[in-house]
C-alpha positions, -999 to 999 in steps of 0.1 A, spaced: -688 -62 67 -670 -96 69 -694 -124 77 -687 -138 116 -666 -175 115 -694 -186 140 -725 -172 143 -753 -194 163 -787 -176 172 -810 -201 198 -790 -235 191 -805 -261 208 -798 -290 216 -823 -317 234 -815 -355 241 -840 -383 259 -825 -403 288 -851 -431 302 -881 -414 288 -867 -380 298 -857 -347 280 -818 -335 291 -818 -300 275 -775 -298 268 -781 -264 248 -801 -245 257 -806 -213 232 -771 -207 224 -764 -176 210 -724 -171 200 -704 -153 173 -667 -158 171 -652 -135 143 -627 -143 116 -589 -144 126 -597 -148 171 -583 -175 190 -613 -184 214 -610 -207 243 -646 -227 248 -645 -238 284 -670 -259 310 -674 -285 330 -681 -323 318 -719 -320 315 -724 -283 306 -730 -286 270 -696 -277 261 -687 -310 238 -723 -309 224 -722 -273 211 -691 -281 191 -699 -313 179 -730 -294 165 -707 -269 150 -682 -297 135 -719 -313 121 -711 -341 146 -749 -340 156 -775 -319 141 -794 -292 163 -830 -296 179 -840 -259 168 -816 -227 168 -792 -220 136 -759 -219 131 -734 -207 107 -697 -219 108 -673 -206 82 -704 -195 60 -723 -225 56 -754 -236 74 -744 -267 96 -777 -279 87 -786 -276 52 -749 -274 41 -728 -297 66 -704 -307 35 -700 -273 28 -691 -268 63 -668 -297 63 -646 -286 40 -644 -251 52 -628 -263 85 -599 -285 107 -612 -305 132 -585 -321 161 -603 -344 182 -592 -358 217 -579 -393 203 -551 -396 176 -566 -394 138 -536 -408 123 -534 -447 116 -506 -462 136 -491 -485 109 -491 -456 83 -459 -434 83 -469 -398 90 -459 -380 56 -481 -406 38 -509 -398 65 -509 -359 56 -507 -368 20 -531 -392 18 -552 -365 40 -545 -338 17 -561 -359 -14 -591 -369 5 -601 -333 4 -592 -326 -32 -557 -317 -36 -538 -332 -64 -507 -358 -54 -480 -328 -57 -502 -299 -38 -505 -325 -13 -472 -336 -11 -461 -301 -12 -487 -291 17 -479 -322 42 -440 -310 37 -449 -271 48 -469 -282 80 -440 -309 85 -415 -279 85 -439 -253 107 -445 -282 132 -407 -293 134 -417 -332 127 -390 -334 97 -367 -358 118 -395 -380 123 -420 -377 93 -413 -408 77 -415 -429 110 -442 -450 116 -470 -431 138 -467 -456 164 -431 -450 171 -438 -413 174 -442 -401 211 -472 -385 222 -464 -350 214 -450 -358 181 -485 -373 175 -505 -344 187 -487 -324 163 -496 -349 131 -531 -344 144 -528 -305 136 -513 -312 106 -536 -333 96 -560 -308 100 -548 -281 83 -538 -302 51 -564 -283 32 -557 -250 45 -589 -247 68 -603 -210 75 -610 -224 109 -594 -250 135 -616 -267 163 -587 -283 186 -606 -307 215 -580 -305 244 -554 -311 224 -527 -308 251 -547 -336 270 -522 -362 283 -487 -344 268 -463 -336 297 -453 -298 308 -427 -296 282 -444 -310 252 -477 -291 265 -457 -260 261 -441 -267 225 -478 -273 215 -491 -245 225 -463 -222 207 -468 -244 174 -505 -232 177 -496 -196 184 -468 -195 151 -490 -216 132 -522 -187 137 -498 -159 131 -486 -176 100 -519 -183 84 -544 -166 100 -565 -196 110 -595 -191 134 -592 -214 163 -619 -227 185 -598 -250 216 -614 -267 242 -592 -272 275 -589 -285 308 -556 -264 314 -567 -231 323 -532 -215 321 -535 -229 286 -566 -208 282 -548 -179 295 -519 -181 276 -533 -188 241 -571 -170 237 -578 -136 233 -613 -147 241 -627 -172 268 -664 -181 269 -675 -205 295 -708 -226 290 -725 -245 323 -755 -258 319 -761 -258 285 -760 -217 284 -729 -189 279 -721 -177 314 -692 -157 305 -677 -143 271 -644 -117 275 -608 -116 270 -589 -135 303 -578 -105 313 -613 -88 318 -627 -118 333 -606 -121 357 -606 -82 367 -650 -87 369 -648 -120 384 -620 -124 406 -597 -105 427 -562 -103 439 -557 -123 464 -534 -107 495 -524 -132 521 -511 -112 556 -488 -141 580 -488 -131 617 -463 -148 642 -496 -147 666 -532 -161 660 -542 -129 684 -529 -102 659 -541 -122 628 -578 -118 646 -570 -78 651 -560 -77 617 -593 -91 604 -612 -66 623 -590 -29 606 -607 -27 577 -590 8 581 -607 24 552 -588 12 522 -607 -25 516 -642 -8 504 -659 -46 496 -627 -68 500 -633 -105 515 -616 -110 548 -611 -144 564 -590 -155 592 -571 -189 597 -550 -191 623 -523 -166 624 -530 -161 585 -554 -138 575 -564 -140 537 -579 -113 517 -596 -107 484 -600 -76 473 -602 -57 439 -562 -40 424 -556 -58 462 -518 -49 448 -525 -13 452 -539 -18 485 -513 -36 504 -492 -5 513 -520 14 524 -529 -15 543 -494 -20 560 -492 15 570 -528 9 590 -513 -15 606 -488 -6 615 -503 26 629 -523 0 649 -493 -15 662 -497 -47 646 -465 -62 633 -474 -84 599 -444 -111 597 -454 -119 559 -471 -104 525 -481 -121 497 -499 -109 467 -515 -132 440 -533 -124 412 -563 -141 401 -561 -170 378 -591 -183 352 -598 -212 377 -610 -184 406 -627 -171 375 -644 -202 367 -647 -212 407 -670 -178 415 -689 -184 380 -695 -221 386 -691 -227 425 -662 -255 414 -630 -255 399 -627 -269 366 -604 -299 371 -633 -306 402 -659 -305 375 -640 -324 352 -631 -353 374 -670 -353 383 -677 -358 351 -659 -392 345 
């Protein structure tokens, strides 16, 4: 049986603060397996940026073990090293240098001969469409343009597996998009395991077939987006009324089709959550209109990763984020 890309059993992870012990990680126990596309997600605080700095042999553990790309983060962190990419949040590239002499001069520093590395930094070039502006100077390039030399830069040496922190951080809509299908062609092309960290939840949607959330130094939640958001949250129906009196007669016919649904009334709007709430909403209309009660608008949404992380966490992730600065 292929050995897991990430295996940690009890990391741990303890810091002192004025005399007193923070416990970040707290017992960690996580496996991410060779080829996956994981999202890591949590709020500013929750040990999210100290587990994978312990992963990257950023900081050592406090007790626990852990295994990334077969090597022991603690008695073999070169090993480890050199086994994987690592993208951090600010640019890696020196802004005087031109970009093609970055990824060369990156490619060396891990052991590839001049031509290998020249040959590498011109392949990622091509896969991350920088060839118009390669030999530019990094400090003309625009900010997506630079997020992409970051990933090249971290594949140079053909890493079995890619930690990207927020790499989408700061890029517009547009360029936020490009990224994210550079990653997606760039995984199907090499088969790189990719650990990401993001504020952008959509992103998280979009991109990992698996999403594990971390508050308070522990996993909360570890599934694909889609099964998350089917245990954790549920579609959302929204019911308009052109009176406040038939929203409050639509809250009370539950009409035997909402089993557990959540029902709140505002006004003439009457919101509820309910699981396959999409399914429902015909049977629902039919109630009510058997009860003579005229619904002026339907609206059906379906749950997102932010209700997800709001019902595991209390808070929305760009809440928890901006608390956190």
């Amino acid at each position: 049986m292929t050995e897991a890309m990430i295996r940690t059993e009890g990391l741990t992870r303890h810091f002192t603060v004025k005399k007193q012990t923070v416990e970040a990680v707290r017992g960690l126990d996580l496996e991410v397996r060779a080829g996956e596309l994981v999202a890591l997600l949590g709020p500013n605080g929750a040990g999210k940026s100290t587990t994978l700095r312990m992963l990257t042999t950023l900081l050592a553990p406090t007790a626990g073990t852990a295994r990334v790309a077969g090597r022991d983060v603690t008695t073999d962190p070169r090993g480890v090293r050199h086994r994987i990419g690592y993208v951090g949040q600010g640019n890696g590239a020196a802004h005087s240098q031109r970009g093609r002499d970055e990824l060369i001069s990156q490619g060396r520093a891990y052991g590839l001969d001049r031509a290998a590395a020249r040959d590498r930094a011109a392949e990622l070039i091509a896969s991350l469409d920088l060839e118009a502006v390669a030999d530019r100077t990094v400090s003309s390039l625009s900010g997506g343009q630079r997020r992409r030399l970051d990933i090249a830069m971290g594949l140079i040496h053909a890493p079995d597996l890619l930690f990207l922190d927020e790499p989408s951080t700061g890029l517009d809509p547009q360029n936020r998009a490009a990224l994210a299908g550079h990653i997606t062609a760039l995984r199907e092309r090499h088969a790189t395991t990719v650990v990401l960290t993001t504020h952008y939840l959509d992103e998280a949607d979009q991109l990992a077939e698996r999403v594990i959330v971390i508050d308070h130094g522990r996993v909360i939640a570890d599934d694909t987006p889609e099964r998350l958001k089917a245990e954790h949250a549920g579609d959302r129906i929204v019911l308009t009324f052109d009176h406040e009196r038939d929203a409050a007669r639509a809250a009370g016919e539950r009409l035997g089709v909402l089993g557990d649904a959540r029902i709140e009334q505002s006004g003439s709007r009457v919101v509820i959550e309910a699981d396959g709430g999409a399914r429902l909403v015909p049977k629902l209309l039919r109630g009510l209109d058997d009860a003579d009660i005229t619904v002026a608008a339907v609206e059906v949404a379906r749950p997102t990763l932010d209700d997800v992380f709001l019902n595991l966490t209390g808070r929305s992730l760009r809440e928890a984020s901006k608390e956190g600065k």
